[in-house]
N, C-alpha and C positions, 0 to 999 in steps of 0.2 A: 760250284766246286772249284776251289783255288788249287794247284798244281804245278808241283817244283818239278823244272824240267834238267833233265843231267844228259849226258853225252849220249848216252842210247836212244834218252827220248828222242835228241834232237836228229840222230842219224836215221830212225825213225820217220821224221818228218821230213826230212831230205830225199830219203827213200818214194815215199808218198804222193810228194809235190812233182817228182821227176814219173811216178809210174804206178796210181793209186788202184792198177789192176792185180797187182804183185798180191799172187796167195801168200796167206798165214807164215806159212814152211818156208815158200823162198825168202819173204822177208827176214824171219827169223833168221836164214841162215844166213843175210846181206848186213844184218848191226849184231848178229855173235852173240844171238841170246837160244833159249828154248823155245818152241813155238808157244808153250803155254803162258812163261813172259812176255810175251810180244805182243800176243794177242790180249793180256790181260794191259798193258800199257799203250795198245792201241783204245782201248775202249778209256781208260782213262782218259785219252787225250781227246775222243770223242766229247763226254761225258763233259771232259771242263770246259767244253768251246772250240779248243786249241785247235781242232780238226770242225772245221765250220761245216763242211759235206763235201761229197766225192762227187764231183764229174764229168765227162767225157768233154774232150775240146775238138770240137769240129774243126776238120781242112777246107777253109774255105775255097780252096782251089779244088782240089777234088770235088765237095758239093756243088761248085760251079756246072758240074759236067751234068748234072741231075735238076738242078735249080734256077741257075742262070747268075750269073756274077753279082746282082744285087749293087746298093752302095753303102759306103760308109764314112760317115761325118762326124768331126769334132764337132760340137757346135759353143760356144760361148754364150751364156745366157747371164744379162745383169736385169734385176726388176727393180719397176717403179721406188720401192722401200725397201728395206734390208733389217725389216724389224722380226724378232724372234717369230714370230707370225706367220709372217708372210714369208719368208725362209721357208718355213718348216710346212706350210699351206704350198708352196709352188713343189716342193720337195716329194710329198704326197699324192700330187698329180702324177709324179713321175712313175711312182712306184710301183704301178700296176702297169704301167706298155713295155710288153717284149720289145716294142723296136729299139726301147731304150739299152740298153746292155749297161751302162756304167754312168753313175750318177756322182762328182764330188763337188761337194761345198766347196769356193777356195778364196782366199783371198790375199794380195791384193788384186785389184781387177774387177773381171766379171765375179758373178755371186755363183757362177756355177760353170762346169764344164761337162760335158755330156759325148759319150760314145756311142752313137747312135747309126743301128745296122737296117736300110730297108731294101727292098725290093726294087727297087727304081726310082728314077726320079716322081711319078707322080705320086707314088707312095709316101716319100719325102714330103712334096709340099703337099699332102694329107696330112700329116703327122706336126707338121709347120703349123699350119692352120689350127688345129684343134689343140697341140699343147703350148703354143707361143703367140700365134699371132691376135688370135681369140680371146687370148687371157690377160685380163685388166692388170694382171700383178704382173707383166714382161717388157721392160723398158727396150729395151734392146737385144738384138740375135746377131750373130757371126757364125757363118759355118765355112769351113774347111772341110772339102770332100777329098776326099784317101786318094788316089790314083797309084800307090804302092804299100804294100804293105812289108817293111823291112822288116821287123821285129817284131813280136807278140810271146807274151810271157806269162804264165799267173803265179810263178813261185817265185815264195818271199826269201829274200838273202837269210841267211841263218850263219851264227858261226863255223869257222873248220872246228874240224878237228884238231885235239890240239891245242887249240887259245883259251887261253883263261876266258869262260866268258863270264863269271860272275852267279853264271846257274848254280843254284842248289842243285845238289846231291841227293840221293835218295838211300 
């Protein structure tokens, strides 16, 4: 379902990105529509994608207090070949381990970048061994472990308010 997006949808999603616990009502009354609008252009934006799923972002400092600080790694992965194949064959491995949190293709460089959250260091080189060091398609590995965590974000820039963005109207 394709879906023109205009100033409401997008305040909408700025709404969403910032606080996707926000009832119906309050939203509605945060972008100036009815709740029966809102909700009806919430589920559109559902329905075309636009809104991939809702949910909760853990404080990894606060679960520290319950869990223990765990770590976490960039890691740089280039493999042996870089044919549509084996891309998309080492891509597949990833996609089923929670430890993995964020997977992108990138280039130029390594064939991949990887945010990857475990429990400790042996957990790490568990995780090493079975999806890198094991695997005939991983030419090379770099990892970089966090020791701070400045910034963490998952909302996408969107236009202001305001600016021509080229959106359709509804």
């Amino acid at each position: 379902m394709k879906i023109s997006l205009d100033a409401i949808d997008i305040e909408i999603l700025r709404q969403l990105q910032h606080d996707a616990s926000i009832g119906n009502q309050a939203l509605a009354e945060r972008v100036h529509t009815s709740p029966a609008t809102c909700l009806r252009r919430v589920r559109a934006l559902v329905e075309s994608g636009v809104i991939a799923r809702q949910v909760a972002i853990l404080d990894p400092t606060t679960l520290a207090t319950q869990l223990g600080h765990g770590i976490s790694a960039i890691v740089e992965i280039t493999l042996e070949r870089q044919t549509a194949e084996a891309l998309a064959q080492f891509e597949h491995t990833l996609l089923t381990e929670a430890a993995v949190q964020q997977c992108y293709r990138v280039s130029p460089g390594p064939d991949f970048i990887l945010v990857v959250h475990c429990s400790d260091m042996p957990a790490y080189q568990d995780l090493s061994q079975r999806l890198f060091t094991a695997n005939s398609l991983v030419r090379n590995i770099k990892a970089f472990f966090s020791i701070q965590r400045s910034k963490f974000g998952a909302e996408l820039p969107l236009p202001e308010a305001g600016i021509k963005t080229g959106l359709a109207a509804r």
